[in-house]
C-alpha positions in Angstrom: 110.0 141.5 71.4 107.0 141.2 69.0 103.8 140.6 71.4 101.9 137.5 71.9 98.1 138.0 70.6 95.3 135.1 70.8 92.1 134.9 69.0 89.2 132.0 69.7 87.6 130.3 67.4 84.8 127.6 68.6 84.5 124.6 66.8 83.1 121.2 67.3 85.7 118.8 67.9 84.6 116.8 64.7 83.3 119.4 62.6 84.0 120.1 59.2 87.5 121.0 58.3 86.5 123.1 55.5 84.3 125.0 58.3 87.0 125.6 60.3 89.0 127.0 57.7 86.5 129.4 56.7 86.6 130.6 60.2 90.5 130.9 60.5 91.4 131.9 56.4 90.8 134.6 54.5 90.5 134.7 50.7 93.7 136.0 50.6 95.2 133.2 52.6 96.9 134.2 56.3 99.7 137.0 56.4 101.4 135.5 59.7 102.5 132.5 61.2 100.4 131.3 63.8 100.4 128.6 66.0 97.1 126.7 66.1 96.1 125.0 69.9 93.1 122.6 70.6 92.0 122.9 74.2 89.7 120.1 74.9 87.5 121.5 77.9 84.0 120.7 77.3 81.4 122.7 79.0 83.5 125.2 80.3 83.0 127.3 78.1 79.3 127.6 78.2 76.4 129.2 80.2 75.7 126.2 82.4 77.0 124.7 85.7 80.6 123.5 84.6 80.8 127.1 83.2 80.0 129.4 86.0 82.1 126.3 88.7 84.9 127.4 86.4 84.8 131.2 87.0 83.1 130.7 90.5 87.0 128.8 91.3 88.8 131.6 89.5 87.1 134.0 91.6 88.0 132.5 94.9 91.6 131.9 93.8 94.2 133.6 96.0 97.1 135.1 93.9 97.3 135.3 89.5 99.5 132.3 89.0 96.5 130.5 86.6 96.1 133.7 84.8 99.4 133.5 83.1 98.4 130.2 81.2 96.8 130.7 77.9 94.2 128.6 78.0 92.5 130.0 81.2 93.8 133.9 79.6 91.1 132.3 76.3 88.3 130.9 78.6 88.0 134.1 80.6 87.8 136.3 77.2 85.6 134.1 75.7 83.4 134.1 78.7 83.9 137.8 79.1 82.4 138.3 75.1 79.4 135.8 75.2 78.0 136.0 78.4 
């Protein structure tokens, strides 16, 4: 079974679509199929109370169960990169 990779890219929820693709598209155009997910979770991400609530609740979580959904998997990365 082929395995399951995730990138992040950060965008604003109405910014410019030609921006985005920039960010997603090379030149060439994409050599895979991907599936594309939009995670609405503002503040979560960043350096500021909602953020570090967030991880603060991750850490004081008994067992792994939330770990195996993708979106926390991407918010703990990205979290893990920027801060």
């Amino acid at each position: 079974m082929k395995e399951i990779t995730y990138g992040v890219v950060d965008s604003e929820a109405w910014g410019s679509l030609a921006e985005l693709k920039t960010k997603m598209y090379v030149e060439e155009g994409w050599n895979e199929q991907y599936k594309n997910f939009c995670f609405d979770i503002p503040f979560l991400h960043a350096k500021g109370p909602a953020g570090f609530e967030f991880i603060s609740a991750l850490e004081k979580t008994e067992g792994v169960e939330c770990y195996k959904h993708a979106s926390v998997q991407m918010l703990v990365n990205y979290h893990w990169k920027t801060w």
